[in-house]
C-alpha positions as CSV (number, residue, x, y, z in Angstrom):
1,X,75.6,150.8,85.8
2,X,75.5,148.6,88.4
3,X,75.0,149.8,92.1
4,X,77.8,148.4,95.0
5,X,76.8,145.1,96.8
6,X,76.4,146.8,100.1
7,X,76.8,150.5,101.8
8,X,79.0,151.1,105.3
9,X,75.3,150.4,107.2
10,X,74.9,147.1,105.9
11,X,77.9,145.8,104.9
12,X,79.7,143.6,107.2
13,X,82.7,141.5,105.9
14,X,84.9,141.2,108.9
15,X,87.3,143.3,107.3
16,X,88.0,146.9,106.9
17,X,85.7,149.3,104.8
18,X,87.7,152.0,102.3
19,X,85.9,155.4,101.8
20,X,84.2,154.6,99.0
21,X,82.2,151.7,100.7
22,X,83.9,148.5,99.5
23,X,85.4,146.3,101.5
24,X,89.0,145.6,101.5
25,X,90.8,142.5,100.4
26,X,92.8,140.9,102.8
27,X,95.7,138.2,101.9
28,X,94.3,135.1,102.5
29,X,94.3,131.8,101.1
30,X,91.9,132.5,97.8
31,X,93.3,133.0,94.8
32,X,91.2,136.0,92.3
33,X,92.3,136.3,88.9
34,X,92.3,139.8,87.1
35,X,89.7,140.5,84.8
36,X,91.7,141.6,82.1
37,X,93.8,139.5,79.6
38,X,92.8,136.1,78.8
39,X,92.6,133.4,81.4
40,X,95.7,131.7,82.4
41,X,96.8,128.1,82.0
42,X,97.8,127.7,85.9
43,X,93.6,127.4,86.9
44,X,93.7,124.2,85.2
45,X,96.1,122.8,87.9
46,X,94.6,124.0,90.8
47,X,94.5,121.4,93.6
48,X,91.4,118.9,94.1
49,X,90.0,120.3,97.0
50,X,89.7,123.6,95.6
51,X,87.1,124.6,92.8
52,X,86.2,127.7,91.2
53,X,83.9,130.3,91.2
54,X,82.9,133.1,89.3
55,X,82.1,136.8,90.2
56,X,80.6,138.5,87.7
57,X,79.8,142.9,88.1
58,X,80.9,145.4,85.7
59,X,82.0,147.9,88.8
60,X,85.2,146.8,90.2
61,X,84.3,148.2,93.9
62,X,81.5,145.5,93.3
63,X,83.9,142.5,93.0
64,X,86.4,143.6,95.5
65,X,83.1,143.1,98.0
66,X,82.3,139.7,97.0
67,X,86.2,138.7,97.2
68,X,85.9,140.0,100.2
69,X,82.7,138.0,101.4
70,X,83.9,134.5,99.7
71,X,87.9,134.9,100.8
72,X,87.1,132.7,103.8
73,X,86.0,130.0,101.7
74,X,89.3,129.1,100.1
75,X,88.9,128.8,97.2
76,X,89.4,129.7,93.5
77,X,87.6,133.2,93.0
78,X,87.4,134.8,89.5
79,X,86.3,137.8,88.8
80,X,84.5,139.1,85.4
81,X,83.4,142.6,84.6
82,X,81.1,141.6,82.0
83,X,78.8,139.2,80.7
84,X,81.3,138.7,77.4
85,X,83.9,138.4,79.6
86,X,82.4,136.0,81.8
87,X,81.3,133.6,78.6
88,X,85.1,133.6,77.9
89,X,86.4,132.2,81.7
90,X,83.4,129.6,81.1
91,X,84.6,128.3,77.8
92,X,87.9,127.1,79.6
93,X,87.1,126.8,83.1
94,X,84.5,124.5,85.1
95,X,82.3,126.3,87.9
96,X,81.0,125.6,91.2
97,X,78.6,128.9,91.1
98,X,78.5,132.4,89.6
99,X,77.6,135.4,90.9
100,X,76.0,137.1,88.5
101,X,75.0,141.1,88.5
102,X,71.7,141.8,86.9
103,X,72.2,145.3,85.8
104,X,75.5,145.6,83.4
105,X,76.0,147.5,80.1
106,X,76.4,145.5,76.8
107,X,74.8,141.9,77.8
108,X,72.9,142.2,80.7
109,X,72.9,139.2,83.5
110,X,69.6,137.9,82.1
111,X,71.3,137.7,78.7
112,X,74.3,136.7,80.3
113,X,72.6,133.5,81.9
114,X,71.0,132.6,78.7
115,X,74.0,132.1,77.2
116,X,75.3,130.2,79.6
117,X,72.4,127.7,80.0
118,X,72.7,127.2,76.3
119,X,76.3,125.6,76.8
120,X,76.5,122.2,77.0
121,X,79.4,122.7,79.8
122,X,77.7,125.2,81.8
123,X,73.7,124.3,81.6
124,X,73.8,122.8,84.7
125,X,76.2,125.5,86.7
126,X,74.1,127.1,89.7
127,X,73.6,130.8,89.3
128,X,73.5,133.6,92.1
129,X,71.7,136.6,90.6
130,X,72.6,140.1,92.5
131,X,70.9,142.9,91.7
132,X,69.7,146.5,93.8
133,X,68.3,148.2,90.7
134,X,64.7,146.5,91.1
135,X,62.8,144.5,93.8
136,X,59.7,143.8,91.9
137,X,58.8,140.5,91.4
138,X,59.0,140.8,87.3
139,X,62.8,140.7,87.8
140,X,63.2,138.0,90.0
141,X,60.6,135.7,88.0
142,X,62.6,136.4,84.9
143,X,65.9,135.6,87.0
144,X,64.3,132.2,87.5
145,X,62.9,131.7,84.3
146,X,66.6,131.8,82.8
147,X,67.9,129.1,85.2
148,X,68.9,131.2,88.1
149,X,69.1,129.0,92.0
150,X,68.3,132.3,93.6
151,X,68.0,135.9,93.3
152,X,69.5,138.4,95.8
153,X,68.7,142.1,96.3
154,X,71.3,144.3,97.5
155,X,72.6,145.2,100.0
156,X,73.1,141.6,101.2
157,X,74.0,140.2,104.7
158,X,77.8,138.6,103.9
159,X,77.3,135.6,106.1
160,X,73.7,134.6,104.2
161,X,76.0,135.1,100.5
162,X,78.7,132.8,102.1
163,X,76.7,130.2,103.1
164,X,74.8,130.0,100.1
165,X,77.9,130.1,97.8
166,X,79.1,127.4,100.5
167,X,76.7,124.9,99.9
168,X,77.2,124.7,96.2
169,X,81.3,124.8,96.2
170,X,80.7,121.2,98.2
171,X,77.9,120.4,96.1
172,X,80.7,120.5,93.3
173,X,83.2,119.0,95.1
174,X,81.2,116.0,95.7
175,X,80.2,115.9,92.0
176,X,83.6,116.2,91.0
177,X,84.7,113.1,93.3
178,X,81.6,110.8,92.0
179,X,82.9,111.9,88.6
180,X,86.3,110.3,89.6
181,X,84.9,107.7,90.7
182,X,83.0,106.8,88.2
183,X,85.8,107.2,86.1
184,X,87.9,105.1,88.0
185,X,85.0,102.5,87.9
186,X,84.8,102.5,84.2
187,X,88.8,102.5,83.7
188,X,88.3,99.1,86.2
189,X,85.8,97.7,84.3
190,X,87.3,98.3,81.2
191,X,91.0,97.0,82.9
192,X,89.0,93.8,83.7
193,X,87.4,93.1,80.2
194,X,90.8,93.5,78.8
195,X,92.2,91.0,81.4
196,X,89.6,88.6,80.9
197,X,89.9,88.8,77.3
198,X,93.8,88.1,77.5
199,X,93.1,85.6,80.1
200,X,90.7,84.2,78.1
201,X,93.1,84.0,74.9
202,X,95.9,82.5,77.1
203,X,93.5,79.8,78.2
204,X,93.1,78.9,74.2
205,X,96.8,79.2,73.5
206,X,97.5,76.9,76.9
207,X,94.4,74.6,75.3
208,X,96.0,74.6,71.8
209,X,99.8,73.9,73.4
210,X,98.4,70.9,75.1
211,X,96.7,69.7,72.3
212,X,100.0,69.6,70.5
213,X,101.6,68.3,73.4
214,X,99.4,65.3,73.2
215,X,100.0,64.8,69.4
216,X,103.8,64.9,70.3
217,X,103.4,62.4,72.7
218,X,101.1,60.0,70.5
219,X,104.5,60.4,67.9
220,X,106.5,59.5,70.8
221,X,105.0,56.5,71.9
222,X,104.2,55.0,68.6
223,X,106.7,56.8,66.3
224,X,109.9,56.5,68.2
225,X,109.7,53.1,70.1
226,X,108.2,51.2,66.5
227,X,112.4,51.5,65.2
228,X,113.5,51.3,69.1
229,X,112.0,47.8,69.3
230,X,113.1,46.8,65.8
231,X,117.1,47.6,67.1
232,X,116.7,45.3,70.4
233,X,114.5,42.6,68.2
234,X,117.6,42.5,65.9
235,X,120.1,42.9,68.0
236,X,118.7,40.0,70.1
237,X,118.1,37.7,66.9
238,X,121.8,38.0,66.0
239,X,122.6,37.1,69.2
240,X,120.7,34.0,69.2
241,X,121.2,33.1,65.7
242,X,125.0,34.0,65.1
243,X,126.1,34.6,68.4
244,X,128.9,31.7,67.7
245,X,130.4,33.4,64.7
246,X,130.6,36.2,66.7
247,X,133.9,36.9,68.6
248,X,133.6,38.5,72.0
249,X,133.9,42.1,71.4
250,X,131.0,41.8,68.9
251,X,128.9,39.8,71.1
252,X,129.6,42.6,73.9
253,X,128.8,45.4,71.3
254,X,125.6,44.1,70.7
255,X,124.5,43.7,74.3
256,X,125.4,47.7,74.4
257,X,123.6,48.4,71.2
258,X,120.4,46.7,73.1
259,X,121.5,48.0,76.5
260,X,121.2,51.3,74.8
261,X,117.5,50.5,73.1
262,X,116.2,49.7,76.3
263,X,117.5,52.7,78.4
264,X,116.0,55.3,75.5
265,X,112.8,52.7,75.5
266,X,112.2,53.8,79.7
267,X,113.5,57.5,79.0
268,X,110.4,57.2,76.5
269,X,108.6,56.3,79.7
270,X,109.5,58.3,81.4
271,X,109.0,61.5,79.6
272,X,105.1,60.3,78.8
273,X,104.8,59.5,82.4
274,X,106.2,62.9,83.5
275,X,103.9,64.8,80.7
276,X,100.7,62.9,82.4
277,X,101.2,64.0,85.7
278,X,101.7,68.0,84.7
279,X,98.5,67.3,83.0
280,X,96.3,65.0,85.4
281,X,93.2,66.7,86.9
282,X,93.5,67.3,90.3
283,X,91.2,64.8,92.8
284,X,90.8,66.7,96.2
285,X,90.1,63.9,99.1
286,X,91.7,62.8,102.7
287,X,94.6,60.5,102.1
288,X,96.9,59.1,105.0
289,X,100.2,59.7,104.0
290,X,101.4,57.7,107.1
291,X,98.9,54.3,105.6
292,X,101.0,55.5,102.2
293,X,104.6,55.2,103.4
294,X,104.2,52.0,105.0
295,X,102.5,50.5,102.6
296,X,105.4,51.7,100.2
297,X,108.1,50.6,102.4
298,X,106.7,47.3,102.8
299,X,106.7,46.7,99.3
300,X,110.5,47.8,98.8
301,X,111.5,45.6,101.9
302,X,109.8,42.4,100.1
303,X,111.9,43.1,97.1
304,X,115.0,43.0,99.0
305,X,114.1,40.8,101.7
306,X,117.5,40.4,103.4
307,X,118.4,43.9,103.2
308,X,118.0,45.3,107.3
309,X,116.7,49.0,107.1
310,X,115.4,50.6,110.1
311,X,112.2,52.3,108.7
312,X,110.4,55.1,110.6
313,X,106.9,56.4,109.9
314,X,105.0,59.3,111.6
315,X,101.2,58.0,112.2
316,X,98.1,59.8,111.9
317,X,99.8,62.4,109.0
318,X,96.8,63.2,107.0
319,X,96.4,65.6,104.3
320,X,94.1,67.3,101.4
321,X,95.1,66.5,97.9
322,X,95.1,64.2,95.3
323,X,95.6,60.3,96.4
324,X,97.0,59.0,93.0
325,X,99.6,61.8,92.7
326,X,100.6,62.2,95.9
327,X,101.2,58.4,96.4
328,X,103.2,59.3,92.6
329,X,105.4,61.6,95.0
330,X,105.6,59.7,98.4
331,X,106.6,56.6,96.2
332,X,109.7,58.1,94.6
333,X,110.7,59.6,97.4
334,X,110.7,57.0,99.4
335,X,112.7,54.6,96.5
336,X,115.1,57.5,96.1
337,X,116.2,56.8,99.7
338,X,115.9,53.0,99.5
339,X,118.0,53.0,96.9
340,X,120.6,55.7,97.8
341,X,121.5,53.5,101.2
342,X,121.3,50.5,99.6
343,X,125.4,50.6,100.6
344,X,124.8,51.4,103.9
345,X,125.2,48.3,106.4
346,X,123.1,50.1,108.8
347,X,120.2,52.0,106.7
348,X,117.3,53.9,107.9
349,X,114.4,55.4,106.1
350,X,112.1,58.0,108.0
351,X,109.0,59.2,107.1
352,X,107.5,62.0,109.1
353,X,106.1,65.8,109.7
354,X,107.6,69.0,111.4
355,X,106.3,72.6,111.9
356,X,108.1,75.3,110.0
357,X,106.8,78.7,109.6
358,X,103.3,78.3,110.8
359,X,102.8,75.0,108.3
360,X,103.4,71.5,108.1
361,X,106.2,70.5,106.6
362,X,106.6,66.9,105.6
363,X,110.0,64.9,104.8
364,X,111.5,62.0,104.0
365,X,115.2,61.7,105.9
366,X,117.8,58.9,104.8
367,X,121.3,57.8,106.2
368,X,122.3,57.1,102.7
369,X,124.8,58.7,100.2
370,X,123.8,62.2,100.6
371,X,124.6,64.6,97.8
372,X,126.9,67.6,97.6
373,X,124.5,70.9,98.2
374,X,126.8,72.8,95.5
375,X,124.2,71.0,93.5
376,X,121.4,71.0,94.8
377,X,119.7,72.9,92.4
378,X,119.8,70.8,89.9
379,X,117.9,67.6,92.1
380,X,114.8,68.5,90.6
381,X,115.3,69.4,86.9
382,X,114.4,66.3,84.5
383,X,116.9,63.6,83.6
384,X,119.5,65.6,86.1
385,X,121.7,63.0,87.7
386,X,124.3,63.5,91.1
387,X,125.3,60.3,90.8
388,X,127.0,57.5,87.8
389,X,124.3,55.0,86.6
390,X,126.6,52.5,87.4
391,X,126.8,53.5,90.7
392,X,122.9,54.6,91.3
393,X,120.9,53.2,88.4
394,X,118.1,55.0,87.5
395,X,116.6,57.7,84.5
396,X,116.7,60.6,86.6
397,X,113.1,61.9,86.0
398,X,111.7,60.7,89.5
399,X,112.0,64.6,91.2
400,X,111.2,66.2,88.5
401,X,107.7,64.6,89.2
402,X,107.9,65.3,92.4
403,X,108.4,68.6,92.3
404,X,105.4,69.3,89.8
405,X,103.3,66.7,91.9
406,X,104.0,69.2,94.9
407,X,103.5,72.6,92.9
408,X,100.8,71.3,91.5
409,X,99.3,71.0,95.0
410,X,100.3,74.7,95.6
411,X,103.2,73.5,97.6
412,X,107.3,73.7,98.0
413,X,109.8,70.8,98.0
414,X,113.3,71.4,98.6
415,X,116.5,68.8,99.9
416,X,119.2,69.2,102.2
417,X,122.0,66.6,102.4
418,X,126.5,66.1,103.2
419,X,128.4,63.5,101.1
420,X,128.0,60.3,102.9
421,X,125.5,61.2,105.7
422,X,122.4,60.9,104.1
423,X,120.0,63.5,102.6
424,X,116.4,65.0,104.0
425,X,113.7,65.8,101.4
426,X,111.0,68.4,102.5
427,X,108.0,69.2,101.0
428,X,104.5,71.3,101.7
429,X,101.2,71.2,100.3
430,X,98.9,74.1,100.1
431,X,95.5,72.5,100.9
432,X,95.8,72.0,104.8
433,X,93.4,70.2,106.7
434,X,92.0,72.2,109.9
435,X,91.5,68.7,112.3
436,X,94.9,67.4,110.9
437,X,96.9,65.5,113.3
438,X,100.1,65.9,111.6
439,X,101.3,68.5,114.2
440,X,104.4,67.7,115.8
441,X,104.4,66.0,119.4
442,X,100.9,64.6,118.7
443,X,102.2,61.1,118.2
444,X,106.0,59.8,118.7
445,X,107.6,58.2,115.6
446,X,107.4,54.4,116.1
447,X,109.8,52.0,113.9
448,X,108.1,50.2,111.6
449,X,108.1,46.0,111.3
450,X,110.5,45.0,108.3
């Protein structure tokens, strides 16, 4: 039979003392389970800030003391009036620290804590031995021997129980978040492996796609123009060779048949052309868009040397990205709005840059036939035409690569344009250059010599 934690001279809880010499519970925040029955489910879903503990004493008075002691603490407090009993809370239930009573009937604590320490779960839970039925040394070497942190003789002073049982309930807490942690580390770890390994696996599909790709396009540049050549080369030969016995309709009819050759012949082109550029390594370096544009428009006014086009460049518009693809771009920009005021008596091209949400934005701007912006959606998608080829010749494939020219760069390109008042094409690039002076109002657009 175990002897109360404390009598009325030492005992000092804060609260009030019953006749009998326990102290009494107050309502607090702590929640005590009932030693009888077996342990309920709703432990397992107490919150993370709270853990339990475990108050072992086969007298009742006993455990209504150490409630009493540890209610301040808030948290989980269990109580066990046995050593059986006890063994049963712990085969469910994780522990910050028992309180365990030495002297009890059946399994005594020593016994008790021997069984515990030979649970895998609970070897390493700290145990508070209480005891008043022997001070000699014997008992408290034993205590130790079994795997106890301290041993206590009753009566004890409240405050030095509290603190002790303090220290351990955030000793737990803190192994219970490095747990979590660790858990989440491993769950990251293992998150990443799996994404590298899919990343890695879409890397061998893209790999094994653009393999293929370039096998199609090897059967579309040798496969498909061989018989495309062999229709034009016969076509032609008739022509020459019994173009008189032919009336004109069929003379006409063969022009169309080679007309057609041809036009399949540059969509051929074009499609390689377009393929080459999605799959072009990227060459980061300086290039002077401003140099670019005028060097283009030069070139397009000595094609047409008596057409009068007022041609605008920005200077100094320098930028970071690939020269060969972003000439690619500037280059069919810039024909797309030669050739779309071509009907315009009074044409003008502009090249330049403006500032639009906190980054360059570069454009192209035209006085030429404009487009209707019902449509504008479809400007960039390949072999997507606004206008008739006999109107606008062309194969329709020229902002298509200018739109994966500019993603490709980590940039956006959009248009804006009204039927017969030109159109303005915008694009950004993602590499910026810090000492660029591409920034609006640091150089005035000057017309350029035609």
């Amino acid at each position: 039979m175990a002897v109360p934690v404390g009598g009325r001279a030492g005992w000092r809880t804060g609260g009030p003392v019953d006749e009998s010499g326990s102290a009494a519970v107050a309502n607090g925040d702590s929640e005590s389970e009932s030693p009888t029955g077996s342990p309920p489910d709703r432990l397992s879903a107490s919150p993370p800030d709270r853990v339990n503990i475990l108050l072992v004493d086969d007298q009742p008075a006993n455990l209504v003391a150490l409630e009493a002691i540890l209610h301040g603490l808030g948290q989980n407090l269990i109580k066990a009036e046995s050593g059986r009993e006890a063994l049963k809370w712990l085969l469910t239930h994780d522990f910050a620290v028992i309180l365990l009573d030495v002297k009890m009937p059946e399994m005594d604590g020593f016994e008790t804590a021997t069984l515990i320490r030979e649970r895998d779960k609970s070897r390493h839970t700290p145990i508070l031995f209480l005891t008043a039925a022997d001070k000699s040394q014997d008992h408290a070497v034993r205590g130790y021997a079994v795997g106890a942190v301290d041993y206590l003789v009753k009566p004890v002073v409240p405050e030095f129980v509290r603190s002790k049982v303090a220290v351990f309930v955030e000793l737990a807490k803190k192994s219970e978040l490095l747990r979590r942690q660790t858990q989440l580390l491993v769950e990251s770890e293992q998150a990443a492996r799996e994404l590298a390994e899919t990343r890695a696996e879409l890397v061998r599909d893209l790999e094994h796609k653009n393999r293929e790709l370039e096998s199609f396009s090897y059967a579309v540049s040798h496969d498909l123009r061989a018989p495309l050549r062999r229709i034009d080369s016969f076509s032609r030969a008739i022509l020459e060779s019994q173009g008189n016995q032919l009336d004109d309709p069929g003379r006409r009819y063969l022009e169309r048949v080679r007309e057609a050759s041809q036009q399949m012949s540059q969509l051929i082109d074009d499609v390689l052309y377009l393929s080459r550029v999605t799959r072009a390594d990227l060459r980061e370096q300086d290039v002077d868009l401003s140099a670019l544009a005028t060097l283009i428009l030069s070139r397009l006014q000595e094609s047409e040397p008596v057409r009068k086009v007022e041609v605008k460049v920005r200077p100094g518009v320098v930028v970071t990205g690939d020269g060969q693809l972003l000439r690619i771009a500037l280059e069919n920009l810039l024909e797309n709005a030669w050739k779309f005021t071509g009907k315009q008596p009074d044409s003008r091209v502009e090249f330049g840059v403006t500032q639009a949400s906190g980054e360059p934005t570069y454009f192209v701007r035209d006085n030429g036939a404009g487009f209707d912006m019902t449509y504008a959606d479809r400007l960039f998608g390949p072999f997507q035409r606004l206008h008739a080829q006999s109107e606008f010749p062309g194969s329709g494939i020229g902002l298509a690569t200018v739109q994966r020219i500019i993603h490709r760069h980590g940039g956006q390109v959009w248009a804006e344009g009204l039927v017969g008042q030109g159109a303005t094409f915008q694009f950004t690039l993602g590499r910026v250059r810090s000492d660029s002076t591409s920034s609006p109002g640091a150089n005035r657009p000057t017309p350029h010599p035609s």
